[in-house]
Each structure stands twice: as structure tokens, then as C-alpha cells.
C-alpha positions in Angstrom: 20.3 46.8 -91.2 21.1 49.7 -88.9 22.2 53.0 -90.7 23.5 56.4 -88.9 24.6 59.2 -89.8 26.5 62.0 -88.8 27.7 65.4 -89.4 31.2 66.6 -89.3 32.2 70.1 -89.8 28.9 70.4 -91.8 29.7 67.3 -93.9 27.1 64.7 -93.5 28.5 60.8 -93.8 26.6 57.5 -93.6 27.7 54.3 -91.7 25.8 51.1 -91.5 26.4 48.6 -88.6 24.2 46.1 -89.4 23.1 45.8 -86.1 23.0 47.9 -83.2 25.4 45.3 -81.4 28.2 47.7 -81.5 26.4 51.7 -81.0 28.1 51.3 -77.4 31.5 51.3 -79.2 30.2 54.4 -81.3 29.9 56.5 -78.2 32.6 59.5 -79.2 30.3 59.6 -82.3 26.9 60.8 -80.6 27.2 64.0 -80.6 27.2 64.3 -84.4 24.4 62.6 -85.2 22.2 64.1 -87.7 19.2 63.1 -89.6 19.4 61.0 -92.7 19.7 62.5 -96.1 20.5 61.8 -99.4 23.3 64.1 -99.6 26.2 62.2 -98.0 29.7 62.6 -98.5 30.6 59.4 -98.3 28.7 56.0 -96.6 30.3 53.1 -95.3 29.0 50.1 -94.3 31.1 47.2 -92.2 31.4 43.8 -93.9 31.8 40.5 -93.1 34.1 40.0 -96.2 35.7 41.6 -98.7 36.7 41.3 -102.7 40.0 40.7 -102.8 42.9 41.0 -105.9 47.0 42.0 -105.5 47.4 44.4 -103.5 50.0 47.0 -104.4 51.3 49.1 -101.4 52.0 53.0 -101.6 52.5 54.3 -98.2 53.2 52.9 -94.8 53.2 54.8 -92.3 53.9 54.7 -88.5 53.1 56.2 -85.7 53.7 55.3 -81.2 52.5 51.6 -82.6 50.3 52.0 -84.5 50.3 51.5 -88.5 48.3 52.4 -91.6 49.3 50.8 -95.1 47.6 52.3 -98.0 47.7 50.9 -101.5 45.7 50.1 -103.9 44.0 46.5 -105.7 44.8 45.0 -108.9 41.2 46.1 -109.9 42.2 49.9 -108.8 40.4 50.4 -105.9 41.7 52.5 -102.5 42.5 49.9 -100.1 44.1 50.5 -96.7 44.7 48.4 -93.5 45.1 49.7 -90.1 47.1 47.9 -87.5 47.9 48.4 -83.6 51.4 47.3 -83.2 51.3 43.6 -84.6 47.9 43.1 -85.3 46.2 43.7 -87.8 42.7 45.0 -86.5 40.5 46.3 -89.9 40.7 46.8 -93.9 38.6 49.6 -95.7 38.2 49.3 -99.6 36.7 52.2 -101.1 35.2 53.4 -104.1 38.0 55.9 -107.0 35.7 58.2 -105.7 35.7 57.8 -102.0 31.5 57.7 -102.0 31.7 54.5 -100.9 33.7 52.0 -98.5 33.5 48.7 -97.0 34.9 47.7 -93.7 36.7 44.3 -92.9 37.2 44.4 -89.0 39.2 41.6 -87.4 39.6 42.9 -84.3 39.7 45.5 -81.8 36.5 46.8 -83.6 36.7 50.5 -82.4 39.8 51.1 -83.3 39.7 49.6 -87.1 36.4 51.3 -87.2 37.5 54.5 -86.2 40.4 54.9 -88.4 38.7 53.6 -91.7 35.9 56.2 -91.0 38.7 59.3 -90.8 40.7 57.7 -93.7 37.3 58.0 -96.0 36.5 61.0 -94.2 39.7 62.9 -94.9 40.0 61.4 -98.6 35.8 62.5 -99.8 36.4 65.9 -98.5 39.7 67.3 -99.6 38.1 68.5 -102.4 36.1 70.9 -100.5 38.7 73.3 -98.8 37.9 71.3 -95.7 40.7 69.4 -93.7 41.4 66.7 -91.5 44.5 68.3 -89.0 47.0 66.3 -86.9 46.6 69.0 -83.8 45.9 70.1 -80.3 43.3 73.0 -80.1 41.6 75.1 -77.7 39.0 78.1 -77.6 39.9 81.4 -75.9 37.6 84.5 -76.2 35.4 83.0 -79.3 38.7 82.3 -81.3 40.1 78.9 -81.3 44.0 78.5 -81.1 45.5 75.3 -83.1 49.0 73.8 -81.7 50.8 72.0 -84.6 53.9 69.7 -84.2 55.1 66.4 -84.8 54.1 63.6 -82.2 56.0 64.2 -78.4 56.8 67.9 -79.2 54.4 68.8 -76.6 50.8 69.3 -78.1 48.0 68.7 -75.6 51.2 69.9 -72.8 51.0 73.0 -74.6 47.1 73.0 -74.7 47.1 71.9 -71.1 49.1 74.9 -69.9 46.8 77.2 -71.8 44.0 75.6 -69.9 46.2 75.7 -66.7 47.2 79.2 -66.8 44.9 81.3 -69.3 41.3 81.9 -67.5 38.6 81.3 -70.0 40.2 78.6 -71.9 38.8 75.3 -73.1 40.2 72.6 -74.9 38.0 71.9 -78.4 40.3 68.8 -79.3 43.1 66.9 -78.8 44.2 65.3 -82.1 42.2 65.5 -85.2 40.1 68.7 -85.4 38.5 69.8 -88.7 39.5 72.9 -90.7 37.0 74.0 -92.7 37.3 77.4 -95.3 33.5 78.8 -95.9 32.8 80.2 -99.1 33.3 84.1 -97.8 36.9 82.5 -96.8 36.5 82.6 -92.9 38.5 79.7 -91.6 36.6 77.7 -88.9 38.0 75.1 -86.6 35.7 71.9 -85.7 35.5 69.7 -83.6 35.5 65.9 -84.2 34.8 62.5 -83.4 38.8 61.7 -83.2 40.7 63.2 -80.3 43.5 60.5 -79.6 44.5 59.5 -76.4 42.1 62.5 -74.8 38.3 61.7 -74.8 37.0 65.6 -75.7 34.2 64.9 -78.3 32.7 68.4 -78.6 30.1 69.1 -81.7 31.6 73.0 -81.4 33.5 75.0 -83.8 35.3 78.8 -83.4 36.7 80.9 -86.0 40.4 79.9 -86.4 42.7 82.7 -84.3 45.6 81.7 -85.5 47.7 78.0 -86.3 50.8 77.7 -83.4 54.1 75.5 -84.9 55.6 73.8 -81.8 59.3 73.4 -80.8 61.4 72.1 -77.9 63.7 74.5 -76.8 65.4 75.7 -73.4 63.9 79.2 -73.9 60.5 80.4 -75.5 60.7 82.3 -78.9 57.8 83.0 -81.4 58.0 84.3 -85.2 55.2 84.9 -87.0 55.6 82.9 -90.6 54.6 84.0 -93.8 55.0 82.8 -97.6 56.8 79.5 -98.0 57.7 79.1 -94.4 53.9 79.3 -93.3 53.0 76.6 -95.7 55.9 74.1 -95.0 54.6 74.4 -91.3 51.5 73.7 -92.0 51.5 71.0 -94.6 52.8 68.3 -92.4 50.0 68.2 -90.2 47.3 67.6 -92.7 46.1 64.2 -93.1 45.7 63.1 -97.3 46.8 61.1 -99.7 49.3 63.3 -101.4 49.9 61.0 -104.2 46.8 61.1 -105.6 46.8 64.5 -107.8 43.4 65.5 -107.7 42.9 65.1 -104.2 46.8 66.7 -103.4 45.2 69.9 -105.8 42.6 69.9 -103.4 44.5 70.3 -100.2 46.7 72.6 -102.1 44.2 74.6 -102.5 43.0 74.5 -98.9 46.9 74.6 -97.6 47.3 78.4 -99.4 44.0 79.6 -98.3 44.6 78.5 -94.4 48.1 80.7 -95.1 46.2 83.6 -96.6 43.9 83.8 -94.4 45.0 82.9 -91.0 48.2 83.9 -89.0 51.1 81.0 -88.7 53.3 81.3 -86.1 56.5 79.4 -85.2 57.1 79.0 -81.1 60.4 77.5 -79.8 58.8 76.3 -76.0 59.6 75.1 -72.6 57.4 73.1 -71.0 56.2 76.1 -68.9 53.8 79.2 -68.0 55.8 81.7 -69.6 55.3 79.4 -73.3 51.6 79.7 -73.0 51.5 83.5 -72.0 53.7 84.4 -74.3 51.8 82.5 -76.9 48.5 84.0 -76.2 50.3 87.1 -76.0 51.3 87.4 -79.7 48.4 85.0 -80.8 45.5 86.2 -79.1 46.0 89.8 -77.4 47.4 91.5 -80.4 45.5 89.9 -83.1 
């Protein structure tokens, strides 16, 4: 039995490979390991089989080919599979509580592994004003800056020309940061295991400057967003399982803090110097 463990925007979570056959396929993941402790979030540990009853679908969604289908078992149990176009590559049956989980991989072992663990990951701590986000983000002048958007409106280009054009920048992650409110309310950005198609692993975290919703458009415009506006842009790009009321209370709750407490701005963008300048211009120089 091989167990690690590792710490994510100061939550601690357990995984047990049985072996160390596969801690070269766990390589993003070095840089948060911690020591063991008893106070986990959540531990999973990947099987060779899995309990089985009906399984009742709830959500399937898609996303540039690949596909997660979460539902639930006869007994009541979480259970999701994750698949990469046509293949089905892993299953994760967890726990009501999201403490536990057990892995089924069936191929492509990475990526089953990978999504299960930021499934349980963003299900055990949406409770805890913490926040898995669907964005590009990068750190300029001990502030990090968060790009938000739906997939092809221009992300990491967006980051990229920060990091391109604005001296002192640096790119803290590429897909699925952590948001994390502290208990004085200071909203920190983390960074994560899970960065998409970009390999930026970094066990950093800034102070959040201020959350950036992207558009296309043949000119570059930004409003800042307040009230119902800031939330609705915000929402979208929070990973959860919104049908589940305790844990959509939770993010909720973390969704009206994050619009409290941090500036939300809307920017309609070319592809071009004058979006990132004029970006950092409102975001960052007068903040």
C-alpha cells in the first residue's frame, strides 16, 4: 500500500496507489506534497473494482472531447465517469459525504486519475468558502489577476499577452486555480495540480486583484460589474454540483463573498496589446 498526500490551497487530501508503479504519472502533483495527517479532506484510494447497482444520470457534460457524467447509484452514492472522446477511461464512487472515493481506471490512467481527484476535490470543499475555478491567472506586483470565460474566448491568449507585454508578469495557472476566502475575508488565489493543456504546476498563491470576464470583440471595452451582473459572471466558471443543495448553499456563499470582496470586471477584447494594457490599466494601476 502506498499513500500520499497532498495539500491544496491549505486543504490536505489523501490518495493511495497501491503501489508506486504509477508516482511517474503523478508528477504535476509533487509540488504539493505534504506530510500525512489525520485531518484530510477527503482520501481516495484507486481500485481494481467497484460495487455496482443502477446508475441514474444527472448531468453530462462536454467539453473539446472530453466528457464527465455524474449521477448517482441505486444505493445513493456519488458516482461519475470521465471519458476522453469515446472512451471511457475511469469511474469515481464516493462517499454522501465526499470523505471518501474509490477509483475504477480503465484506461489512460492520468487522465481518469486526474479528473476523479478534482471532482472529489471540488465536491469536499465547497463547504469551506474555497473554490475550484475554470480560469487563466497570472501574478503582477504581489496581486494575482484571474481571466474568466467560456472555453476558446481567449483565456491563456489573454494571459499570454499579459506575460508578453506587461514586465513583471507570471502566469500562476492555466485552467483550474483555487479560490480560497480566509476567515478575515481576504480572497487568495492558488495554485493547483490541474492547469489543462499548459504544464504550470506552481505551489504559490497571491491575494486576488481582481476576477477579468472575457469577450471577443473587434474593439477593447471594460466595465466594472457589480450586484447581479458580477455574480452571473462569475458563477459559470465555478466547478460544483449545483444540484445538490447543501453543497450549491456552499458555493453560494463563497460566489457572494468573491463579489463583495473582489472587483469583477467585464472586458470586450481583441486579441492584442492594447486588451492587456488596457486591462491592467483599470485592474491593476488603479486598484
Amino acid at each position: 500500500m502506498y499513500k500520499l498526500y497532498y495539500k491544496v490551497a491549505g486543504h490536505v487530501f489523501s490518495l493511495n496507489i497501491g503501489t508506486e508503479d504509477h508516482l511517474d504519472q503523478l508528477k504535476q502533483y509533487e509540488p504539493f506534497l505534504t506530510e500525512a495527517t489525520d485531518e484530510t479532506v477527503f482520501h481516495l484510494e484507486i481500485v481494481d473494482h467497484l460495487p455496482m447497482s443502477v446508475f441514474h444520470e444527472e448531468l453530462r457534460q462536454e467539453d473539446e472531447g472530453q466528457t464527465i457524467v455524474a449521477g448517482h447509484l441505486s444505493s445513493g452514492e456519488p458516482y461519475f465517469e470521465f471519458w476522453l472522446g469515446t472512451r471511457l477511461c475511469s469511474t469515481l464512487l464516493s462517499t454522501t459525504d465526499y470523505k471518501t472515493g474509490k477509483i475504477l481506471v480503465k484506461e489512460n490512467w492520468t487522465f481518469g486519475v486526474n479528473n476523479a481527484i478534482m471532482v472529489m476535490y471540488a465536491m469536499a470543499t465547497s463547504k469551506s468558502r474555497t473554490a475550484l475555478f475554470h480560469s487563466s491567472v497570472v501574478s503582477y506586483k504581489d496581486r494575482a489577476y484571474m481571466f474568466l470565460g467560456h472555453s476558446g474566448t481567449g483565456k491563456s491568449t489573454h494571459s499570454s499577452l499579459w506575460l508578453k507585454y506587461i514586465e513583471g508578469t507570471e502566469l500562476l495557472n492555466d485552467d483550474n486555480p483555487v479560490v480560497r476566502i480566509l476567515d478575515n475575508n481576504e480572497v487568495w488565489v492558488y495554485g493547483s495540480p490541474w492547469s489543462g493543456k499548459t504544464p504550470c504546476y506552481r505551489n504559490v498563491s497571491y491575494p486576488v486583484g481582481a476576477i477579468v470576464k472575457l469577450s471577443q470583440a473587434p474593439y477593447n471595452q471594460i466595465e466594472r460589474l457589480k450586484g447581479v451582473k458580477a455574480y452571473a459572471a462569475v458563477m459559470p466558471s465555478i466547478s460544483g454540483k449545483r444540484w445538490d443543495k447543501d453543497l450549491a448553499e456552499g458555493l453560494h456563499e463563497t460566489e457572494n463573498l468573491l463579489v463583495q470582496f473582489v472587483p469583477i470586471w467585464h472586458l470586450d477584447c481583441l486579441p492584442d496589446e492594447g486588451a492587456a494594457l488596457l486591462c491592467r490599466k483599470n485592474c491593476a494601476d488603479e486598484s
